[in-house]
Every structure is written in structure tokens, then in C-alpha cells.
C-alpha positions in Angstrom: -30.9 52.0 82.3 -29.9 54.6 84.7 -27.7 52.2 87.5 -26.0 56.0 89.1 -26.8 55.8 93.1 -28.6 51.8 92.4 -27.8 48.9 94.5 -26.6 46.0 92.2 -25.8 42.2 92.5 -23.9 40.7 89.9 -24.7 36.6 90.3 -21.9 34.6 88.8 -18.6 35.9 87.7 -17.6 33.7 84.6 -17.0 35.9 81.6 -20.2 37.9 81.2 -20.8 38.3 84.8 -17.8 40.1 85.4 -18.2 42.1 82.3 -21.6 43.1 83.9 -20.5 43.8 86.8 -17.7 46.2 85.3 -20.1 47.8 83.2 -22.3 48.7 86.2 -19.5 50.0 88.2 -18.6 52.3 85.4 -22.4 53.2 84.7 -22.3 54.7 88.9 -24.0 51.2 90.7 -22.8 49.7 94.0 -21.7 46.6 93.1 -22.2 43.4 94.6 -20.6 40.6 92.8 -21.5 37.5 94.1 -19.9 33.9 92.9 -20.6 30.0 94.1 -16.4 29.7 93.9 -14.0 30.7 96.4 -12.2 33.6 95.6 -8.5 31.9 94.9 -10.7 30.6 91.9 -11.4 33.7 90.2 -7.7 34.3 90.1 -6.9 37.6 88.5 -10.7 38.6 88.1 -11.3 39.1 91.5 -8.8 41.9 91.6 -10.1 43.5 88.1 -13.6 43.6 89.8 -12.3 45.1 93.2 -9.7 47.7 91.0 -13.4 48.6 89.3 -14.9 49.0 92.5 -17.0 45.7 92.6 -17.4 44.3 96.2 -17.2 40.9 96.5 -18.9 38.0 97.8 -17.9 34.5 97.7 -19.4 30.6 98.3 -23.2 31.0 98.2 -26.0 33.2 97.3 -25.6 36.8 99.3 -29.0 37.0 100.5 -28.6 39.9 102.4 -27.5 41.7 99.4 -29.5 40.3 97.0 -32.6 41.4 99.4 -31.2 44.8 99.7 -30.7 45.1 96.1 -32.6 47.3 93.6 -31.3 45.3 90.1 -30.0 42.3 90.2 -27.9 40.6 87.2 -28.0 37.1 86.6 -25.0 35.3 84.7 -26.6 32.4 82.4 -25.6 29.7 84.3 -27.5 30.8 87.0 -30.8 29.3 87.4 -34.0 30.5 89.1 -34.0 30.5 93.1 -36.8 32.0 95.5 -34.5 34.7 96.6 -34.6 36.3 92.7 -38.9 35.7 92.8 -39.0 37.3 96.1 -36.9 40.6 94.8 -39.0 40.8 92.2 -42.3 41.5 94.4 -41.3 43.8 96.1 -39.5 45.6 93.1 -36.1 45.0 92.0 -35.1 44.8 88.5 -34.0 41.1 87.9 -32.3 40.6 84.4 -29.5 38.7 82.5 -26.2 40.4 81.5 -27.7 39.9 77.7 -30.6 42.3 78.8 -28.4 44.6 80.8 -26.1 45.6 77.9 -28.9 46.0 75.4 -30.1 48.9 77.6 -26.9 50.1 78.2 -25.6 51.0 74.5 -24.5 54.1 74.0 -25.0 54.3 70.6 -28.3 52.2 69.3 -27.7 49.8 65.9 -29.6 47.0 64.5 -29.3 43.9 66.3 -29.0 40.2 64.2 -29.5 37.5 66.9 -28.8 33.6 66.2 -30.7 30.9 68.3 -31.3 27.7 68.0 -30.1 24.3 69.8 -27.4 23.7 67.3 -25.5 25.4 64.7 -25.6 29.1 66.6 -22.0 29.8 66.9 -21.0 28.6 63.0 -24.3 30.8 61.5 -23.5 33.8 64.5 -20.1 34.0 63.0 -20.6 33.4 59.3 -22.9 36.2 59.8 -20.4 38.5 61.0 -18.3 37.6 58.4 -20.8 38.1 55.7 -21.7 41.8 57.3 -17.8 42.9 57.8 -17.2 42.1 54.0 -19.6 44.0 53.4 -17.9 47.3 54.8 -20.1 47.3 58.0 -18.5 47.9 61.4 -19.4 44.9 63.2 -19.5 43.4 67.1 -19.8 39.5 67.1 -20.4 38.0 70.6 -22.8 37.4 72.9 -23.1 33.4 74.0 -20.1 33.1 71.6 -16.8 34.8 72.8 -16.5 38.0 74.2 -19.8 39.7 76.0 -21.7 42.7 75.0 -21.4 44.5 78.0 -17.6 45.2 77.6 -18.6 46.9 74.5 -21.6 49.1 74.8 -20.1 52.5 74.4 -18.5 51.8 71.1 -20.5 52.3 67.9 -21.4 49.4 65.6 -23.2 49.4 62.3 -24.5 46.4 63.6 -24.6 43.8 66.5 -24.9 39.9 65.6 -25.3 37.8 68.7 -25.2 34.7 69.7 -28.2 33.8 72.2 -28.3 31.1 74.5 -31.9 29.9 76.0 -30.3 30.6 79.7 -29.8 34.4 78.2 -33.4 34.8 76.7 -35.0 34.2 80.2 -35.7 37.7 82.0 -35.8 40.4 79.0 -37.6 43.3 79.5 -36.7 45.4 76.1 -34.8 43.3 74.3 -35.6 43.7 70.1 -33.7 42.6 67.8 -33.8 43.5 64.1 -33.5 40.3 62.8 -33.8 37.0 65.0 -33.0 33.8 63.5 -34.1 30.5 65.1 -31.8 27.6 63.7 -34.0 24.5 65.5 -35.3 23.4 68.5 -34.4 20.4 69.7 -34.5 18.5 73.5 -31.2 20.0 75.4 -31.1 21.2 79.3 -34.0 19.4 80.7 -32.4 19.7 84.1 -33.1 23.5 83.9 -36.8 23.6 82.5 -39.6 21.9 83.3 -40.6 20.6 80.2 -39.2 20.8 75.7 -41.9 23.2 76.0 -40.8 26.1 78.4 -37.3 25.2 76.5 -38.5 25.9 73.3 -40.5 28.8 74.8 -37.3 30.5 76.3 -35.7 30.1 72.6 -38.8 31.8 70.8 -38.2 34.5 73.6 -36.0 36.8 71.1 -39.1 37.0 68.9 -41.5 38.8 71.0 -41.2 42.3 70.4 -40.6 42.1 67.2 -42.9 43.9 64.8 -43.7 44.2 61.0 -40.5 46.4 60.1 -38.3 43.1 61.7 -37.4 39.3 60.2 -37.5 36.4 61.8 -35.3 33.4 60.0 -36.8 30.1 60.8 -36.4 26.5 59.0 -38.9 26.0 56.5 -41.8 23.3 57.8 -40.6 23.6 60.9 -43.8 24.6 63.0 -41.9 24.2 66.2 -39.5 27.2 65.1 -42.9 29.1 63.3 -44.9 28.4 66.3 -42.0 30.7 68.2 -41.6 33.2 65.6 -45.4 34.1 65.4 -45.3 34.9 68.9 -43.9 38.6 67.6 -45.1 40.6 64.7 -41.6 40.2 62.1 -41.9 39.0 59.0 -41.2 35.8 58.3 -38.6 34.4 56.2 -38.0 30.4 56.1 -34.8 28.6 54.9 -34.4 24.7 54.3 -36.0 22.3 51.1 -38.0 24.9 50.1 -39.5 28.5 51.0 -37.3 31.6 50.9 -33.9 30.5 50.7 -33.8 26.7 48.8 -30.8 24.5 50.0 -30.7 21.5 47.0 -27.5 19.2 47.1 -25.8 21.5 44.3 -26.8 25.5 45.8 -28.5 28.0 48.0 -30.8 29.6 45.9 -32.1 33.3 47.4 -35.5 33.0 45.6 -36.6 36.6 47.2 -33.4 38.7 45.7 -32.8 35.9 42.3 -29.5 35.2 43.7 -27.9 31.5 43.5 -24.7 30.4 45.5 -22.7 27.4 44.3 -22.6 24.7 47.6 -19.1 23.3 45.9 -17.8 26.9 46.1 -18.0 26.7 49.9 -15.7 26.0 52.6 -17.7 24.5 55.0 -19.5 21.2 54.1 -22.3 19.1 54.5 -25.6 19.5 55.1 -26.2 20.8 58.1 -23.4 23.6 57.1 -25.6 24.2 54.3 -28.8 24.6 56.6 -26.2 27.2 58.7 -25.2 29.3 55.7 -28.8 29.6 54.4 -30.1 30.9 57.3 -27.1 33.5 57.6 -27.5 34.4 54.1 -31.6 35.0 54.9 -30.4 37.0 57.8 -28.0 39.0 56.2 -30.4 39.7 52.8 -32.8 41.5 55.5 -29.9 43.8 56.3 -29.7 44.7 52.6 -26.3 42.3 52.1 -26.6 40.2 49.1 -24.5 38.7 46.2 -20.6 38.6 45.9 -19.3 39.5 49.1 -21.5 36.8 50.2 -20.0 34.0 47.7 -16.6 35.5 49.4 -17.8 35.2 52.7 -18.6 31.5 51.8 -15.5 30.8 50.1 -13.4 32.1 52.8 -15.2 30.9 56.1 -13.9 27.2 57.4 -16.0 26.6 60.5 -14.9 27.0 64.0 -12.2 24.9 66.2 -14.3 21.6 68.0 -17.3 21.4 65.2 -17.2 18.7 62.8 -13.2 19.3 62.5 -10.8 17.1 60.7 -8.3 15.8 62.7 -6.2 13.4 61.2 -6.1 10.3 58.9 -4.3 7.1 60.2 -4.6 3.8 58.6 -7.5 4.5 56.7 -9.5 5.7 59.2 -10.4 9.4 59.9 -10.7 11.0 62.7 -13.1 13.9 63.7 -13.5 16.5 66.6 -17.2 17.7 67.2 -16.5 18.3 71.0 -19.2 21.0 71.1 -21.8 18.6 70.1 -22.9 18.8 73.6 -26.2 17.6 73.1 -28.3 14.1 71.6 -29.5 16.1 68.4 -26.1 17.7 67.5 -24.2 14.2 67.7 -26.9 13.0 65.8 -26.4 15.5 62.7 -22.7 15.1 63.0 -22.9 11.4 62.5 -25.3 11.3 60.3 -23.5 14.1 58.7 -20.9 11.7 58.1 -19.2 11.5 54.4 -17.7 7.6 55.6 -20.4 5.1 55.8 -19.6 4.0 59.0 -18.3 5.1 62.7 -16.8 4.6 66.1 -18.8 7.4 68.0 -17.0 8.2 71.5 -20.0 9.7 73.3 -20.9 10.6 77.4 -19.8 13.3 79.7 -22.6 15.1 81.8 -25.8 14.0 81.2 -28.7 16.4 80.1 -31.6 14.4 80.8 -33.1 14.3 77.4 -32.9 10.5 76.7 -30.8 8.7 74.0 -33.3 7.3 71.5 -32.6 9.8 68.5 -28.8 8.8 68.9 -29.1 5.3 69.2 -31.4 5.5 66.0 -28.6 7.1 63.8 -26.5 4.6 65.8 -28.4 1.8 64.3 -27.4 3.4 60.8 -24.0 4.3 60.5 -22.8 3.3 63.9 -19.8 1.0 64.1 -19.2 0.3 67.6 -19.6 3.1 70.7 -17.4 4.3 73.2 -18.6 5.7 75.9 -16.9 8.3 78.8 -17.9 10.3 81.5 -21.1 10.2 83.9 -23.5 9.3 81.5 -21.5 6.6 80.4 -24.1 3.9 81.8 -27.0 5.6 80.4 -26.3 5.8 76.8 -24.7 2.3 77.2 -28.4 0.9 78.5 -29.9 2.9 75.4 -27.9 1.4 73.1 -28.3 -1.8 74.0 -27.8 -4.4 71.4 -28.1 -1.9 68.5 -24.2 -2.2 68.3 -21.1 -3.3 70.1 -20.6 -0.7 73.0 -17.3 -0.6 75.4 -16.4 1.8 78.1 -13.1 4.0 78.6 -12.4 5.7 81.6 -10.2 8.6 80.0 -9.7 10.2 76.8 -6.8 8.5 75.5 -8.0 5.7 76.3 -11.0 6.3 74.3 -9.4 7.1 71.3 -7.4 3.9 71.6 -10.0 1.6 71.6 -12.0 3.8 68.9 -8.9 2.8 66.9 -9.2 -1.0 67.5 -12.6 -1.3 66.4 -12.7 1.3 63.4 -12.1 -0.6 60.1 -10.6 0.6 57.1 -12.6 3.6 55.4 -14.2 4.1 59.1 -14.8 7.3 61.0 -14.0 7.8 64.7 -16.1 10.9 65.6 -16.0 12.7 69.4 -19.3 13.9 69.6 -20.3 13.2 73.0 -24.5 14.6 73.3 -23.8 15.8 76.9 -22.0 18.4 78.3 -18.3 18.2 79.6 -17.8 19.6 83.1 -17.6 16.1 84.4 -13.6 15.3 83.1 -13.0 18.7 80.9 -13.2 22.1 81.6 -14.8 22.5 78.8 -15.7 21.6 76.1 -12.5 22.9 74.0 -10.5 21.4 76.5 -12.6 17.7 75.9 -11.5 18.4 72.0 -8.1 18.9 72.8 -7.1 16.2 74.6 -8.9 13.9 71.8 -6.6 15.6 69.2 -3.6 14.7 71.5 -4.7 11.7 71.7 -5.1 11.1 67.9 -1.6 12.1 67.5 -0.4 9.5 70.1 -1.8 7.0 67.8 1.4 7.8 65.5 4.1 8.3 67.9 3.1 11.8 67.9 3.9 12.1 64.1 0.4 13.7 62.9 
């Protein structure tokens, strides 16, 4: 994309907004960068974007500048506005950061892109794993940690990235060589319409695929096919059967004869199994199979906030899966469960996508509920009489009454099926306050 001379606005400064914007700067544009916070709240950013020669624009949408602009960049969290419709008639280039430094690579290299409501970031980074052990110079990012645009003039054997939905709206070239679609289940319903245009703005990455390409997508799962036929890839299915077999014992690659031992992993339970097979179909299509795989697998323990072990005290253990942000992670991590039963501390923001698949496993292997945050009354109404529920107005406190009505060879799992931004900056922050609060169970002493 050739921005030299352009008039750009950069929407939304976070992390790969002001990567955009950089990149832009450097690629010639005149930079707008626009952000909803006040400029004391971008702290040192807003001098790295001005030292790059980013304008700035704080408190609202700059409709003057936007309406001026010939490409406009939109930050994920940004949602749709009239303003951004309106550009478009008359001509402007409106696209995500995602989109913007796809165009802008300097040196062109197979893309692997993970989607999926669950499981992305574990599968995006197994992935990279699996590919680096392999000898291949690597980039890992995207949705998870550092942006693409910061990156684009370095050369890469290949690029795995994470996609969000939010990231998959407004692509215009975007191809990947292999896209992998993990599942689809309700999450963000106060951002689309309907699970429909959600699950269409997942299946987005599949589009211009064509017959040389792969898509990964769970076996049975005509949701996932449905999306993956919209593009011409082949298409290679993971799960109880097809492709790539996950029994209770292995992972058996039925298309390259290859078997992995599940006990020989580092990451467990099932839906970690679900995760590895797809990155093992993923990375097969990149010609990567066999022992630096089983390496890859030995060595790879999951990432910080997912389905992490915390601590043990008095026979009951205790479990961070702070980015279970939504109803149909919290429901695999509970039922995920190796303890028979649990004290789920669940709420935060709400999403909008209803509680009856969590009060469901709840009714199975739910112990007692505490609930937190704004949606607090919600899930409590859900749940009903289906088990004992109680309500905690901070962390700690959550954890301390978690502890009260665990029993001996219990759980007490944080996974709260809505987002955090009501309490926690995020959702890392959410997890480490429960871990601190764990320890405070001891005196500290964990």
C-alpha cells in the first residue's frame, strides 16, 4: 500500500494502533491518531507517536479528520460508526491495523492464522513453537502480544497469527496460507448483530483462500466447515475422527502415519488435546512433522491465566483461567476439570450471550458459585437453584468464600465467562490478584 503523500487516521491508540500509526509515519502518511482517552492516559505513547511524527487527537472521534482522510485505520476495539460508512462512499480506504500490515510487508512469507472463540492464543503459540524447532525463522503475534505492524520490514519464514473476530472485519487482501478455525461459539453479542455475523467475521480469514491453501477446522463441526467453504483451501479436520484423531491415549496424524503419545505432553486435558491437534494439522501443511513436533509437545506448558495451577491448600486446588472471558470457555475449563467437583468464581462484564451452557456444566460439577463484577446479578438469576450461589464484592473476598464452601478434594476455578474491564485492567491483572489472594489463604506462605 503506497501511504507516501496519503492522509491517514489512526482510531485507537492501544498497542496496535499505535504500531499502525508508526508504521504509517515511516511508510510517508500524515498521521492523525485519534484516541477516546485523554492524552495524560497514553503516558509515554503519546510522545513516541508525536517523536514519529503522529498528530494527535484526543476525547472523541476527529470528524473533521476522519472526513478529510484518504485511509483510515481502525484499532479492534473500535466498532463501526456512520462517520467510517460515510468515508467509505466517497472513497477512503477503511481497514484494520491486521489488514494494514499484511500489505505493508516488505518481504512476503506464508501466513498460519489461528481463530476461533477459545483456545487461539495456546494453538497460535504452540504453533510457533512447533515451526521455530523446526529451524524456521518465525514472527508470533497478532491478537496475541506484540503487533504485526512493528515488524513488517523484517523477513520471516513464516508468520503465525493470532486473529481476533474485531481484526477479520474490513480486509481487503488478506490470504493466509493456512487458516485454522478452533470453534465458534456465542461471545461479543454487544458488537454484532446476531451468532451469525459473529461467526461470519470469524470465517472471514477463509475467503480468499484457494486450492494451494488449508483450512484447519474441528471435525463434524459444520458451523467451522460452513466458514471454511466459503474460500477454495483444502480442508483438513481435527477432533474424534477425520484427519488428525484425538483418542484419550494420542494424536494420531492419519494423513503423514505419524502418532504422538498425549501422556508425553505438557499441557493436559482435553481441550489442550483439541489445541495441539489443530496446531499439529497446521503445521503438517507447512511440511513440519514428526520429532521436533513430539519436542515441541514435550516442552510447551501453556500460557500464564489459562487453566493454570495455582496452589493446593487443605485439599483443595486452586486454578487461574482468568482469560476464560467468555460462557463457552468457562464451560470447557470446568468441565475440563480433573476434581469432580468446584467453587466457580464467575462475573465481570457481561457479553450478552446468556448463561444457560454454564449453568448446565454447573449443574454437573458445580459446587457452589461466586459471583463478582457487573454481571454478577445475571448469572446469579441463571443459576438459580441449580446450586448454592453467593456474591463477593472483591477479589479477595471471592477467594475467601470460594475457600469456605470448597470441600476436601474440591476445585476452586476463576473462570469468570465475561470480560474484566469492570474491576481489572485486564484480564491478567483479574488473574493476579486471584493468585494473591490464594496465597493470603496461607499467611502468604504458597
Amino acid at each position: 500500500m503506497n501511504l507516501s503523500g496519503k492522509r491517514v487516521v489512526v482510531i485507537g491508540l492501544g498497542a496496535s494502533g499505535a504500531a499502525a500509526a508508526k508504521l504509517c509515519a515511516r511508510r510517508g502518511g500524515l498521521v492523525v491518531g485519534n484516541d477516546s482517552k485523554q492524552r495524560e492516559q497514553l503516558g509515554e505513547v503519546a510522545e513516541e507517536l508525536e517523536q514519529a511524527g503522529v498528530a494527535l487527537s484526543f476525547g472523541q472521534h476527529d470528524l473533521g479528520a476522519i472526513a478529510a482522510a484518504d485511509v483510515i485505520v481502525l484499532s479492534p476495539g473500535v466498532p463501526p460508526f456512520a462517520a467510517l460508512d460515510e468515508a467509505e462512499r466517497r472513497g477512503a480506504i477503511v481497514i484494520g491495523e491486521l489488514e494494514l500490515a499484511v500489505s505493508s510487508l516488505e518481504h512476503r512469507a506464508p501466513i498460519v492464522c489461528i481463530g476461533g472463540t477459545n483456545g487461539k492464543s495456546t494453538t497460535t503459540s504452540l504453533i510457533g513453537e512447533m515451526l521455530e524447532k523446526s529451524g524456521k525463522a518465525v514472527f508470533v503475534g497478532g491478537n496475541l502480544g506484540e503487533p504485526l505492524s512493528n515488524r513488517v520490514d523484517q523477513k520471516f519464514d513464516a508468520i503465525v497469527l493470532e486473529v481476533s473476530s474485531f481484526q477479520l472485519e474490513r480486509l481487503r487482501t488478506f490470504h493466509p496460507r493456512v487458516s485454522v478455525l478452533l470453534n465458534v461459539t456465542p461471545d461479543h453479542l454487544d458488537r454484532y448483530a446476531d451468532f451469525g455475523a459473529y461467526a461470519d467475521a470469524k470465517g472471514n480469514a477463509f475467503v480468499r483462500q484457494t486450492a494451494a491453501d488449508t483450512a484447519v477446522v474441528p471435525f463434524g463441526d459444520a458451523i467451522c466447515e460452513r466458514q471454511a467453504k466459503r474460500g477454495g483451501a483444502q480442508i483438513v479436520s481435527f477432533g474424534a475422527s477425520g484427519d488428525f484423531v484425538v483418542t484419550d491415549n494420542s494424536i494420531e496424524d492419519r494423513k503423514n502415519g505419524v502418532v504422538y503419545d498425549r501422556a508425553a505432553m505438557a499441557i493436559q486435558g482435553g481441550h489442550n488435546a483439541l489445541n495441539a491437534a489443530a496446531a499439529l494439522a497446521a503445521v503438517a501443511a507447512m511440511g513440519v512433522v514428526g520429532e521436533t513436533n513430539r519436542a515441541s509437545l514435550k516442552d510447551f506448558h501453556g500460557l500464564p491465566h489459562r487453566m493454570r495451577f495455582v496452589a493446593e491448600i487443605d485439599s483443595v486446588r486452586y486454578y487461574d483461567d482468568s482469560k476464560g472471558t467468555n460462557v463457552g470457555a468457562s464451560v470447557t475449563a470446568l468441565r475440563g476439570l480433573r476434581e469432580p467437583k468446584a467453587v466457580l468464581i464467575a462475573g465481570g462484564r457481561d457479553k450478552h450471550t446468556g448463561y444457560d451452557d454454564l449453568v448446565a456444566a454447573l449443574r454437573e460439577r458445580g459446587r457452589a458459585a461466586v459471583v463478582i463484577g457487573e454481571a454478577a446479578d445475571a448469572i446469579e438469576v441463571a443459576i438459580g437453584g441449580a446450586i448454592p450461589v453467593v456474591r463477593a464484592a472483591s477479589m479477595a473476598e471471592a477467594v475467601k468464600r470460594s475457600a469456605e464452601l470448597a470441600k476436601s478434594g474440591d476445585a476452586v476455578l476463576l473462570s469468570p465467562a465475561c470480560s474484566s474491564y469492570d474491576m481489572f485492567r485486564d484480564y491478567a491483572h483479574r488473574g493476579r490478584e486471584f493468585a494473591a489472594a490464594v496465597s493470603a489463604l496461607n499467611g502468604g506462605d504458597r
